[in-house]
PyMOL Python script that loads the backbone (N, CA, C, O; Angstrom):
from pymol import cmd

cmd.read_pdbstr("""\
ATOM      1  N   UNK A   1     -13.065  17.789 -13.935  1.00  0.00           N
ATOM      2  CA  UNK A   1     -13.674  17.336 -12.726  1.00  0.00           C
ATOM      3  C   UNK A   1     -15.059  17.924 -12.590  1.00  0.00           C
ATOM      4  O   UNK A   1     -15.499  18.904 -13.191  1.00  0.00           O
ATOM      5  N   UNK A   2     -15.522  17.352 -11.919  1.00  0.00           N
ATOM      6  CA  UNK A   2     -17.442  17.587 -12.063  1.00  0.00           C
ATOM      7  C   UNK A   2     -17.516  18.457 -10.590  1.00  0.00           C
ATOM      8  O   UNK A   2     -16.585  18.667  -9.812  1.00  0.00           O
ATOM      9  N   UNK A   3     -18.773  18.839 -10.490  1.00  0.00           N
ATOM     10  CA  UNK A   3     -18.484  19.547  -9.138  1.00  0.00           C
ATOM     11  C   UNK A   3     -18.731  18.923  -7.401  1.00  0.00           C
ATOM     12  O   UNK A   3     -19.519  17.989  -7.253  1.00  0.00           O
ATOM     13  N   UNK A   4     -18.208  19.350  -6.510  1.00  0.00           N
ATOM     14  CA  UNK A   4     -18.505  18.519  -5.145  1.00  0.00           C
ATOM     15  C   UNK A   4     -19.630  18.299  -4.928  1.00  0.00           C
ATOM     16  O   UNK A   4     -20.410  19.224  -4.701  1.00  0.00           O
ATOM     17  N   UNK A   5     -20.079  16.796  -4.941  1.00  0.00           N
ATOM     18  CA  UNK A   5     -21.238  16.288  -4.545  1.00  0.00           C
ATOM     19  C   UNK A   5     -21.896  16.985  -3.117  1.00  0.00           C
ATOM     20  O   UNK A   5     -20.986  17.199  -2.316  1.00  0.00           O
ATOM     21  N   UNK A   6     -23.218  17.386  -2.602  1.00  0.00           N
ATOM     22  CA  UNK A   6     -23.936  17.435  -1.408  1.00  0.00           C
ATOM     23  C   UNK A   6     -23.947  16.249  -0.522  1.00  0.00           C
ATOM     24  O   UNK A   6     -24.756  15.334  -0.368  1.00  0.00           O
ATOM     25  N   UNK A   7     -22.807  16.539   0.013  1.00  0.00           N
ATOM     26  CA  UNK A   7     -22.900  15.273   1.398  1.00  0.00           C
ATOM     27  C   UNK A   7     -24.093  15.317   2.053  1.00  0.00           C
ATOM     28  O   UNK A   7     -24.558  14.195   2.251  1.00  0.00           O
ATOM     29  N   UNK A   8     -24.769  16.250   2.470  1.00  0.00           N
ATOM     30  CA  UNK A   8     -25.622  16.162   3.313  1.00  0.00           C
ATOM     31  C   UNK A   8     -27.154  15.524   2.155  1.00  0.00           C
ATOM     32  O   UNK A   8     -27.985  14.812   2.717  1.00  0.00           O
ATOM     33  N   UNK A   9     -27.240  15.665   1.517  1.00  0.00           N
ATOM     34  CA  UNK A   9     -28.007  14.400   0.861  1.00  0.00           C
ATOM     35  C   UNK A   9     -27.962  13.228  -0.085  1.00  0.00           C
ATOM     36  O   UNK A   9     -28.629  12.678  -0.962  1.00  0.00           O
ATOM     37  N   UNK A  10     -26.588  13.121   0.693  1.00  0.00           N
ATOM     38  CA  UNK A  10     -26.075  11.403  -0.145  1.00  0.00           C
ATOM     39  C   UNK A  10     -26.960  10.568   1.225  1.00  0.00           C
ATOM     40  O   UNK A  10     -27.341  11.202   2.209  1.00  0.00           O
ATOM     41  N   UNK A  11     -27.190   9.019   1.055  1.00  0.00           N
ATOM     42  CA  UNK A  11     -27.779   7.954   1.478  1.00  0.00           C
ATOM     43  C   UNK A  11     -25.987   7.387   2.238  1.00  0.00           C
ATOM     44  O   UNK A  11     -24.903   7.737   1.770  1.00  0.00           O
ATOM     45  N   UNK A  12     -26.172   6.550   3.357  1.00  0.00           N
ATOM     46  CA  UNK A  12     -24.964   6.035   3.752  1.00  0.00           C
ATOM     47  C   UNK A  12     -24.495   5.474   2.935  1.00  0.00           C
ATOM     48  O   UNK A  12     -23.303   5.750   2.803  1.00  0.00           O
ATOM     49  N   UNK A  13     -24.960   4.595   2.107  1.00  0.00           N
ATOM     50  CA  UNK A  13     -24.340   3.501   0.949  1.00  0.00           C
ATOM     51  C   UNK A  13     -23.366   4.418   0.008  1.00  0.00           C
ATOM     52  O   UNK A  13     -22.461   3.916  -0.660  1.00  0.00           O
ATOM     53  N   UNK A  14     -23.640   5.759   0.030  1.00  0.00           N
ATOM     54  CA  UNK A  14     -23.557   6.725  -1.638  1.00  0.00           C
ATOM     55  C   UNK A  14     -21.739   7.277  -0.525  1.00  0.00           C
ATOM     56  O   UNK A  14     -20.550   7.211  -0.836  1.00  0.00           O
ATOM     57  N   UNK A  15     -22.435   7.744   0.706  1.00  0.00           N
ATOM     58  CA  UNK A  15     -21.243   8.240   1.717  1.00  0.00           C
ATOM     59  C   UNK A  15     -20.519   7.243   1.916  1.00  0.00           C
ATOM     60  O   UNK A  15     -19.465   7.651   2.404  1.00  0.00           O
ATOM     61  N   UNK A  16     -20.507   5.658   1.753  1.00  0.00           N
ATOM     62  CA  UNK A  16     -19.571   4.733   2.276  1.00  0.00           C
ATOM     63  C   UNK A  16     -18.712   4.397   0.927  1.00  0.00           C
ATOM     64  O   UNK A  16     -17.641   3.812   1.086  1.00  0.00           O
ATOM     65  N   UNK A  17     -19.133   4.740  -0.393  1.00  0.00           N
ATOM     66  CA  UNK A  17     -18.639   4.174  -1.767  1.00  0.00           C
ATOM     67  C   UNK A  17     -17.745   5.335  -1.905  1.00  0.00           C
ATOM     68  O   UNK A  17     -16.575   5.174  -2.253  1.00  0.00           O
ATOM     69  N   UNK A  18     -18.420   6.932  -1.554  1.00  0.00           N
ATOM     70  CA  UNK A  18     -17.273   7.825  -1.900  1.00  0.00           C
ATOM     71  C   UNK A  18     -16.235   7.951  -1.071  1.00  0.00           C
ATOM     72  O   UNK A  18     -15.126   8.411  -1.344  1.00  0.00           O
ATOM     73  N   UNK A  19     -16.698   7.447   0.156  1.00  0.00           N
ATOM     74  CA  UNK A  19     -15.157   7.299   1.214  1.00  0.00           C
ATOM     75  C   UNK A  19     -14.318   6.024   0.787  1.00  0.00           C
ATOM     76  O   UNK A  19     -13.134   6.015   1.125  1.00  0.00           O
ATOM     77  N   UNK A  20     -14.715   5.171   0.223  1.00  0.00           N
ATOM     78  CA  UNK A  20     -13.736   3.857  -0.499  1.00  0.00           C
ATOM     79  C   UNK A  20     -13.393   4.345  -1.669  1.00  0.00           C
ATOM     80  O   UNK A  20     -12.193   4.148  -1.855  1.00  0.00           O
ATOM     81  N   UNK A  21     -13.956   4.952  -2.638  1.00  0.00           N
ATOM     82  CA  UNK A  21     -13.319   5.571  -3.600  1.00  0.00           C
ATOM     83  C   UNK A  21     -12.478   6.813  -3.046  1.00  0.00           C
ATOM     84  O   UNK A  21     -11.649   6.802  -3.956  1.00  0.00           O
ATOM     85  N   UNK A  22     -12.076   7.860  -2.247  1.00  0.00           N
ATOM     86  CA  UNK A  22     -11.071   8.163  -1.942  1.00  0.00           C
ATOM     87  C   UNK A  22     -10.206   7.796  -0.933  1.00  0.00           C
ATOM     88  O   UNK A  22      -9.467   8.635  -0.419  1.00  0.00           O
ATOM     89  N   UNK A  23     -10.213   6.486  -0.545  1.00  0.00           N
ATOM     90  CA  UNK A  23      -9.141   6.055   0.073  1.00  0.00           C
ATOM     91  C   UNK A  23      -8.252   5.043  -1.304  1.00  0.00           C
ATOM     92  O   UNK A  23      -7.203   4.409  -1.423  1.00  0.00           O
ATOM     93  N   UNK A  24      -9.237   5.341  -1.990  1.00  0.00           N
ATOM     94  CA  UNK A  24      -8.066   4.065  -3.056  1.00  0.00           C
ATOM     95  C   UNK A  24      -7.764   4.845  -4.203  1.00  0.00           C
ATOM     96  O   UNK A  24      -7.483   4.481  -5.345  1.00  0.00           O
ATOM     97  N   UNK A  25      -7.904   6.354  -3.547  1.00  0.00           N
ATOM     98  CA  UNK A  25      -7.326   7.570  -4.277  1.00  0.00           C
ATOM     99  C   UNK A  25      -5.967   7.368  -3.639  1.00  0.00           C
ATOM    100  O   UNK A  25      -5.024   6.737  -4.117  1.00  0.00           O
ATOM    101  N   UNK A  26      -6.026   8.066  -2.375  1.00  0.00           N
ATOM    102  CA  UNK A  26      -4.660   8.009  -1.311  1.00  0.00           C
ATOM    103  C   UNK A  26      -4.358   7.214  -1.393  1.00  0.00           C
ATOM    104  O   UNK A  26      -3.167   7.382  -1.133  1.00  0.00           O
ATOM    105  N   UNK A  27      -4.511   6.003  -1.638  1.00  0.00           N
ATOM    106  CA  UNK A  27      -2.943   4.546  -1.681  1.00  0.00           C
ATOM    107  C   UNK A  27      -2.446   4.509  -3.172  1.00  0.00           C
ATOM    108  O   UNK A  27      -1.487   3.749  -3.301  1.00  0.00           O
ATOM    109  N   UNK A  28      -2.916   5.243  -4.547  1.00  0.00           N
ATOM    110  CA  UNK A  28      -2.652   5.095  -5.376  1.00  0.00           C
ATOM    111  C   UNK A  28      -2.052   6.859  -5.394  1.00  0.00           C
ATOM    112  O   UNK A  28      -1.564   7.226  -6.463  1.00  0.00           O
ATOM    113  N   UNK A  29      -2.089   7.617  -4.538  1.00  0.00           N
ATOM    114  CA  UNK A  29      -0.848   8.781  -5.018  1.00  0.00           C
ATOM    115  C   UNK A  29       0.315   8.063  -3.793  1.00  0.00           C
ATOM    116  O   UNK A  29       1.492   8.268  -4.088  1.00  0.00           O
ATOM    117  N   UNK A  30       0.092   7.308  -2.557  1.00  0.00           N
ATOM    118  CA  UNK A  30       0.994   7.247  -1.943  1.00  0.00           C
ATOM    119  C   UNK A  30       1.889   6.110  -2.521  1.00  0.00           C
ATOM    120  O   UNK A  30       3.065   5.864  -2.254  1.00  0.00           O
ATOM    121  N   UNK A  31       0.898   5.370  -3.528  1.00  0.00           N
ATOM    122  CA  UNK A  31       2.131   4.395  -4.575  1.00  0.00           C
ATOM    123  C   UNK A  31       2.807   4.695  -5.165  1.00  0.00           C
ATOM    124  O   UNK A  31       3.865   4.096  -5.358  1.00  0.00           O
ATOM    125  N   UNK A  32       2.295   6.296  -5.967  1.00  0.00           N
ATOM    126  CA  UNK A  32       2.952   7.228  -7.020  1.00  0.00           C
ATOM    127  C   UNK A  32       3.845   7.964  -6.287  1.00  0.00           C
ATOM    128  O   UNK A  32       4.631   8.317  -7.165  1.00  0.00           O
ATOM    129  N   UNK A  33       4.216   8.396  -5.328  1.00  0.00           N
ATOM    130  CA  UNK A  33       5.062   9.153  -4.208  1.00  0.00           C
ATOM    131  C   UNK A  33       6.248   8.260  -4.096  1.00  0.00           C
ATOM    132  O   UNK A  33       7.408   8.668  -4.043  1.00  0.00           O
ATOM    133  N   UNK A  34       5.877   7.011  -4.064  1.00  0.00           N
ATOM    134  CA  UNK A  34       7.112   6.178  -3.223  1.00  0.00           C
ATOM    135  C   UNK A  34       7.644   5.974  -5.016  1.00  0.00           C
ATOM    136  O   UNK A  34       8.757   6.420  -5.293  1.00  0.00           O
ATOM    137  N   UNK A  35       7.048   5.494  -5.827  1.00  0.00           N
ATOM    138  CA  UNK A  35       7.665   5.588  -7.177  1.00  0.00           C
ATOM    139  C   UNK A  35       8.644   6.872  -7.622  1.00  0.00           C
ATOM    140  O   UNK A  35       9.634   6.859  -8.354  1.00  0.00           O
ATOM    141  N   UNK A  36       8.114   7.803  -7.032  1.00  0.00           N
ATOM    142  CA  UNK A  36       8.667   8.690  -7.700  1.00  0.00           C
ATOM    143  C   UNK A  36      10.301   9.044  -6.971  1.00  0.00           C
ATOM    144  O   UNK A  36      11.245   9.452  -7.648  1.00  0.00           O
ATOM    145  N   UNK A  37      10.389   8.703  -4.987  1.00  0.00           N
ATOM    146  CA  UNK A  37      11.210   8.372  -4.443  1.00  0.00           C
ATOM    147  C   UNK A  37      12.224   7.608  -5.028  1.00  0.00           C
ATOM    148  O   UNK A  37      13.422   7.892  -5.013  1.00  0.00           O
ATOM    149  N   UNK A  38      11.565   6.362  -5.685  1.00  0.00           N
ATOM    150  CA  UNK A  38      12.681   5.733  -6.212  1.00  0.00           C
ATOM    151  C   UNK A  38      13.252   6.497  -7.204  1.00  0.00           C
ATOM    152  O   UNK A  38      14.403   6.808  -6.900  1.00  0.00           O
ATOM    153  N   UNK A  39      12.862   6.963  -8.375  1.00  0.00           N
ATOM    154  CA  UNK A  39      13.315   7.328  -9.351  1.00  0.00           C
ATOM    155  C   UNK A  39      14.428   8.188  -8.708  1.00  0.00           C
ATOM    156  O   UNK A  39      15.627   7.907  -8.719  1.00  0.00           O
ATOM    157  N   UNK A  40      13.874   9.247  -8.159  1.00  0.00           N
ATOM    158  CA  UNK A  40      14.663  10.174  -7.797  1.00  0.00           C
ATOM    159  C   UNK A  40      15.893   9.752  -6.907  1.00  0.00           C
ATOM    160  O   UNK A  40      16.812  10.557  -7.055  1.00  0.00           O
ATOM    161  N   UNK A  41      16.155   8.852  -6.128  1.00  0.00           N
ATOM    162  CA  UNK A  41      16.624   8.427  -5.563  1.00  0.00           C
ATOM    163  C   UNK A  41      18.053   7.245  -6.264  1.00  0.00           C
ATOM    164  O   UNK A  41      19.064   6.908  -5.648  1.00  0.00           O
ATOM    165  N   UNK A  42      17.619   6.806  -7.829  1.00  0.00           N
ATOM    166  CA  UNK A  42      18.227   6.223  -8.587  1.00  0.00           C
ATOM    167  C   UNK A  42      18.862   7.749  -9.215  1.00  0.00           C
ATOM    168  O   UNK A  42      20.037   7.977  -8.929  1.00  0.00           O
ATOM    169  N   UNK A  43      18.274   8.573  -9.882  1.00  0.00           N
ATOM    170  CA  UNK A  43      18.750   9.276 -10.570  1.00  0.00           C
ATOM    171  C   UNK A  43      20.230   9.917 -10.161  1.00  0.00           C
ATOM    172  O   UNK A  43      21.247   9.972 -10.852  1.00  0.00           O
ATOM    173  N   UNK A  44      19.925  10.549  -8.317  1.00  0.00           N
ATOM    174  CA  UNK A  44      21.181  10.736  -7.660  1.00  0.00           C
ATOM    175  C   UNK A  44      22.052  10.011  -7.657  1.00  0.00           C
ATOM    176  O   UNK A  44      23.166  10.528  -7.574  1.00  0.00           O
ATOM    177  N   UNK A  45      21.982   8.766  -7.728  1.00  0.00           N
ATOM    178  CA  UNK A  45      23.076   8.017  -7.726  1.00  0.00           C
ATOM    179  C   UNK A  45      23.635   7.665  -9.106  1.00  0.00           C
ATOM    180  O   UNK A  45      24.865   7.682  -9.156  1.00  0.00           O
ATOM    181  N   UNK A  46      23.156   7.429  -9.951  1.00  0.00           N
ATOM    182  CA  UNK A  46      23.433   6.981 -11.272  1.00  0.00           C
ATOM    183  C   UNK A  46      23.437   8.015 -12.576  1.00  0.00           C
ATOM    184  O   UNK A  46      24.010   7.774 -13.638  1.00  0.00           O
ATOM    185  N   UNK A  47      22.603   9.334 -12.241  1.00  0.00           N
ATOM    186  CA  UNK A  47      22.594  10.414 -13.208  1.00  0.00           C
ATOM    187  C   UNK A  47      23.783  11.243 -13.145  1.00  0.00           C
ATOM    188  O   UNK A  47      24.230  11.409 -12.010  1.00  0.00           O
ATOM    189  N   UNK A  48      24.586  11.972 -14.399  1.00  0.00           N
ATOM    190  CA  UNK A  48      25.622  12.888 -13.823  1.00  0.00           C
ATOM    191  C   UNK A  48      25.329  14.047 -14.599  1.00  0.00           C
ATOM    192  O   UNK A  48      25.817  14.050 -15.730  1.00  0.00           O
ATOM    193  N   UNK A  49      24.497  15.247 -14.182  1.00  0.00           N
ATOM    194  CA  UNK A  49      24.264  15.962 -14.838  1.00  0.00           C
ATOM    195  C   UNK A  49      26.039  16.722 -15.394  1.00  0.00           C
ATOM    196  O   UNK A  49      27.126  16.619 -14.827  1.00  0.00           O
ATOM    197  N   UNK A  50      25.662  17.456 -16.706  1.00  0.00           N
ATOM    198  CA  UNK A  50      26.821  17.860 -17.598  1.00  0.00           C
ATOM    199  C   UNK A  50      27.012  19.459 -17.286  1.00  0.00           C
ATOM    200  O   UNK A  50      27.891  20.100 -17.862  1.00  0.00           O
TER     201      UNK A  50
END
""", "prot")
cmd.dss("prot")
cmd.show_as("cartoon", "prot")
cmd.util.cbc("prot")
cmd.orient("prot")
């Protein structure tokens, strides 16, 4: 990872692209969250540990 950009001299355009690029951070771990729900959620039911 590179280091935290200076908000205070980004342009609005530069502040409106990095706030859309981390919101389509958060819907893609909250996709990976609910995926992982399932799994886990199959595993209890269908896994039998030995």
């Amino acid at each position: 990872m590179g280091s935290s950009p200076n908000l205070d001299r980004m342009t609005p355009e530069q502040l409106r692209a990095l706030a859309e690029q981390a919101l389509q951070l958060l819907s893609k771990i909250d996709s990976m969250g609910q995926k992982t729900r399932r799994f886990e959620t199959f595993n209890e039911q269908h896994v039998r540990v030995s």
